[in-house]
OpenMM code with the backbone's topology and positions (N, CA, C; nanometers):
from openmm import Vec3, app, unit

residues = "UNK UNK UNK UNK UNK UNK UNK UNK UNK UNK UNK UNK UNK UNK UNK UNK UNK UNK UNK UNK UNK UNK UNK UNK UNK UNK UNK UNK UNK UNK UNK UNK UNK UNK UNK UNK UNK UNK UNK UNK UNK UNK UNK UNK UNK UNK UNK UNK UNK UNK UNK UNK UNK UNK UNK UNK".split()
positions = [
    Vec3(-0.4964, -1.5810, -0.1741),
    Vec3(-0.4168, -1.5731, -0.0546),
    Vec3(-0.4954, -1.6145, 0.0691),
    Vec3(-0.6215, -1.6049, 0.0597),
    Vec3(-0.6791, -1.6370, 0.1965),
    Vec3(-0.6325, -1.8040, 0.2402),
    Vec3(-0.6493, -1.8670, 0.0918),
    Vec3(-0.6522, -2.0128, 0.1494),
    Vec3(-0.4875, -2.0349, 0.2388),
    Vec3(-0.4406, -2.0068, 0.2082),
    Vec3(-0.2814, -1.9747, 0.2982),
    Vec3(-0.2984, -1.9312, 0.4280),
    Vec3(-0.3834, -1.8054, 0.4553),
    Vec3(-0.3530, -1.7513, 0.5435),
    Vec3(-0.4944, -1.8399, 0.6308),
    Vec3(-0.5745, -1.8881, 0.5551),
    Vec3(-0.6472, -1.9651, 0.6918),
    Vec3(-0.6137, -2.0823, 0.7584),
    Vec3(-0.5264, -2.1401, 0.7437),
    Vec3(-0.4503, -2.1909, 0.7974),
    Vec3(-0.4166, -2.1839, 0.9360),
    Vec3(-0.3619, -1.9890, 0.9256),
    Vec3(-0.3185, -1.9341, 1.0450),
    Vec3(-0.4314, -1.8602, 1.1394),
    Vec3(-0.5553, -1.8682, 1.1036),
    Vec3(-0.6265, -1.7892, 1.1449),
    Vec3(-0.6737, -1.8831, 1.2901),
    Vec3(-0.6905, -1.8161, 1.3791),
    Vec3(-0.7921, -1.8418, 1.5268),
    Vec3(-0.9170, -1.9239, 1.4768),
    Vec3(-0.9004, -2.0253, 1.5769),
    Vec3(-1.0289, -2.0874, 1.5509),
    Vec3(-1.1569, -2.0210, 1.5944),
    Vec3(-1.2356, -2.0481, 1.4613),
    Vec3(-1.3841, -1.9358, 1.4789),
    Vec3(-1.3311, -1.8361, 1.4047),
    Vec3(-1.2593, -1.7926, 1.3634),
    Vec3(-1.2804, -1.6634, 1.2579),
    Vec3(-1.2602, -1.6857, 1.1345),
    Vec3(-1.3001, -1.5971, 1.0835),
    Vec3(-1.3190, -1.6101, 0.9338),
    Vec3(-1.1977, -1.5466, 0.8293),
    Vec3(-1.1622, -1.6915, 0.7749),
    Vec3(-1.0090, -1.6526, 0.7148),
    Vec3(-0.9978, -1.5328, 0.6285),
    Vec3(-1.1186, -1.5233, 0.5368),
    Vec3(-1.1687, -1.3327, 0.5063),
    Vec3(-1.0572, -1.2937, 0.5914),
    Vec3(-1.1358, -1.2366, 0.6923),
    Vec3(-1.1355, -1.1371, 0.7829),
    Vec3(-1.0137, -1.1322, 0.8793),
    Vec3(-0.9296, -1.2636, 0.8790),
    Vec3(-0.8214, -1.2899, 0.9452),
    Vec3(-0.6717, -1.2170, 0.8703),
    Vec3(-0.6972, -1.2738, 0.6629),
    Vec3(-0.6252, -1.2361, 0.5686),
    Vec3(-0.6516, -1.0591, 0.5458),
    Vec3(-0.7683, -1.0040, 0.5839),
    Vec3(-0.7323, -0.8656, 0.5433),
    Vec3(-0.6773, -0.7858, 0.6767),
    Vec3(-0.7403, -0.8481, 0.8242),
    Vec3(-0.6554, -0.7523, 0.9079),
    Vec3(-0.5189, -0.7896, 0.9013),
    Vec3(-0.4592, -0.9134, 0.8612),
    Vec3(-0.3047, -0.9413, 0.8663),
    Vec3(-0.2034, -0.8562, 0.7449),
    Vec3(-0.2564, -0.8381, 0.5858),
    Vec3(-0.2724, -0.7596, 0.5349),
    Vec3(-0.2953, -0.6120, 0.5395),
    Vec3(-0.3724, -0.6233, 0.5862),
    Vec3(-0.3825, -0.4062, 0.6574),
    Vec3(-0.2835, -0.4105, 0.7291),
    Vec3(-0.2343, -0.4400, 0.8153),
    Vec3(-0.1587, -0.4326, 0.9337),
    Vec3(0.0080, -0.3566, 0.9002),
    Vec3(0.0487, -0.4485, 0.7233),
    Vec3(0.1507, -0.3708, 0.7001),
    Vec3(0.1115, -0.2577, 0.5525),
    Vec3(-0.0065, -0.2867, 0.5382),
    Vec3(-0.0076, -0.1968, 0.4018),
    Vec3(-0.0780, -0.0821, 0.4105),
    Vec3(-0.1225, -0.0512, 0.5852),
    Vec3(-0.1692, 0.0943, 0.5673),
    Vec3(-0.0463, 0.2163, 0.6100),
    Vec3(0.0128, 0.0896, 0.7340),
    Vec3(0.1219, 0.1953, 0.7275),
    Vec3(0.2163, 0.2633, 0.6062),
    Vec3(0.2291, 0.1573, 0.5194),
    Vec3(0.3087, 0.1630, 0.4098),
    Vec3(0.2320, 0.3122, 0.2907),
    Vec3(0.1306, 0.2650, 0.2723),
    Vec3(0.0365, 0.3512, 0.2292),
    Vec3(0.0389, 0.5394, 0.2871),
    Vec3(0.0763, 0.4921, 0.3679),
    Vec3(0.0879, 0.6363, 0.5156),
    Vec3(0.2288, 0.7059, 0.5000),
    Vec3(0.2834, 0.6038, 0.4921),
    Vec3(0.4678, 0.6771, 0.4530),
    Vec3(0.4854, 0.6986, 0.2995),
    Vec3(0.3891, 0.6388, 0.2123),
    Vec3(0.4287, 0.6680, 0.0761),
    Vec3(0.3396, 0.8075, 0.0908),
    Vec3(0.2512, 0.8359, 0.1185),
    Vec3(0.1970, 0.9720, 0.0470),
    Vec3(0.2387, 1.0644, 0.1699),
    Vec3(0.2975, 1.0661, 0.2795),
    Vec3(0.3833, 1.1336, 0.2908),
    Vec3(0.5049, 1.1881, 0.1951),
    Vec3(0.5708, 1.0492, 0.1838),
    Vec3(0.7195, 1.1406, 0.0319),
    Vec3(0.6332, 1.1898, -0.0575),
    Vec3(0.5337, 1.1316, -0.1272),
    Vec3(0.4841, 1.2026, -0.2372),
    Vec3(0.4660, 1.3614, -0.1928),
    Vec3(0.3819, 1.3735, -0.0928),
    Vec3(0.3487, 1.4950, -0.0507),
    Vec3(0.4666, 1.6051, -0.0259),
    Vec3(0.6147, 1.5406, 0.0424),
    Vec3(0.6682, 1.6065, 0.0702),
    Vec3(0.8022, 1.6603, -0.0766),
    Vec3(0.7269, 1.5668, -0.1741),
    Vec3(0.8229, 1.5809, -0.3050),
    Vec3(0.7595, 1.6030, -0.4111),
    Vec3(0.6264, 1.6088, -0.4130),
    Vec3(0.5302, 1.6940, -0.5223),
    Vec3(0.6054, 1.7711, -0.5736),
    Vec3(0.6747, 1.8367, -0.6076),
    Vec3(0.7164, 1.9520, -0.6858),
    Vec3(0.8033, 1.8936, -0.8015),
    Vec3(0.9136, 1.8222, -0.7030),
    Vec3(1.0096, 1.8084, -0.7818),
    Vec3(0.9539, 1.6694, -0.8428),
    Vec3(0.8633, 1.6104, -0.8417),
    Vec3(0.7894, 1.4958, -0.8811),
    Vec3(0.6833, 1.5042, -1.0061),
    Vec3(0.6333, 1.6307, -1.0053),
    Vec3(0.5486, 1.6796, -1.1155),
    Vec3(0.6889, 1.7837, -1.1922),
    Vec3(0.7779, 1.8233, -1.1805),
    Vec3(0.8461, 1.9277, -1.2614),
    Vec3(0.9294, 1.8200, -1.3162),
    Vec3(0.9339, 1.6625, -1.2677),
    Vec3(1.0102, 1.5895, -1.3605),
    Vec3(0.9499, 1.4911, -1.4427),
    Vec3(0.8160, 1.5180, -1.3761),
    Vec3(0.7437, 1.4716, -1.5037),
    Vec3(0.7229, 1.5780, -1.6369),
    Vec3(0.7042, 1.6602, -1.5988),
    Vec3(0.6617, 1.7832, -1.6631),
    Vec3(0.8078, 1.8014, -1.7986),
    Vec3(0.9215, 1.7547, -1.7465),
    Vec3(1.0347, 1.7787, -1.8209),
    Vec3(1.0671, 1.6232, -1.9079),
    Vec3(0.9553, 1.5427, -1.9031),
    Vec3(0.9816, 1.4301, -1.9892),
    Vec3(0.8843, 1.4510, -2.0583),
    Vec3(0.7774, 1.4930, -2.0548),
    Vec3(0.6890, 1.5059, -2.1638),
    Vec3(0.6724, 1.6479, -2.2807),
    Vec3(0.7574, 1.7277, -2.1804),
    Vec3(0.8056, 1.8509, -2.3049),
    Vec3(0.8682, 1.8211, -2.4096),
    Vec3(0.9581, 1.6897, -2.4350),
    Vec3(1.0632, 1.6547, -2.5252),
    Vec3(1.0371, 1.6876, -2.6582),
    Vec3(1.0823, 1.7655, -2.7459),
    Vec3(1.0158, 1.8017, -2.8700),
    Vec3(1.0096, 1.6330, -2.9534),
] * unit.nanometer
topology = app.Topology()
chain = topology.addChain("A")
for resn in residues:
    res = topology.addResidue(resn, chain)
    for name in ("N", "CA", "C"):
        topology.addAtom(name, app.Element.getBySymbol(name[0]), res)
């Protein structure tokens, strides 16, 4: 993916470094709202796992 995204990068920077802050930018938030639900649904998230692997 970098070779794509250097393309778009500012001249003088390093398409690295251009492709992971453009990248972070939507995947920490994303990262941030998923372990929120997890966190806020742990229960019923482990008790339905918990009820597929009981299956005799």
């Amino acid at each position: 993916m970098v070779i794509v995204f250097a393309e778009y990068a500012p001249k003088g920077q390093s398409p690295w470094i251009y492709s992971m802050i453009y990248n972070a930018s939507y995947m920490v938030p994303e990262l941030i709202i998923n372990l929120i639900v997890i966190l806020l649904f742990y229960e019923r998230i482990m008790r339905g796992i918990s009820s597929v692997t009981r299956r005799p």
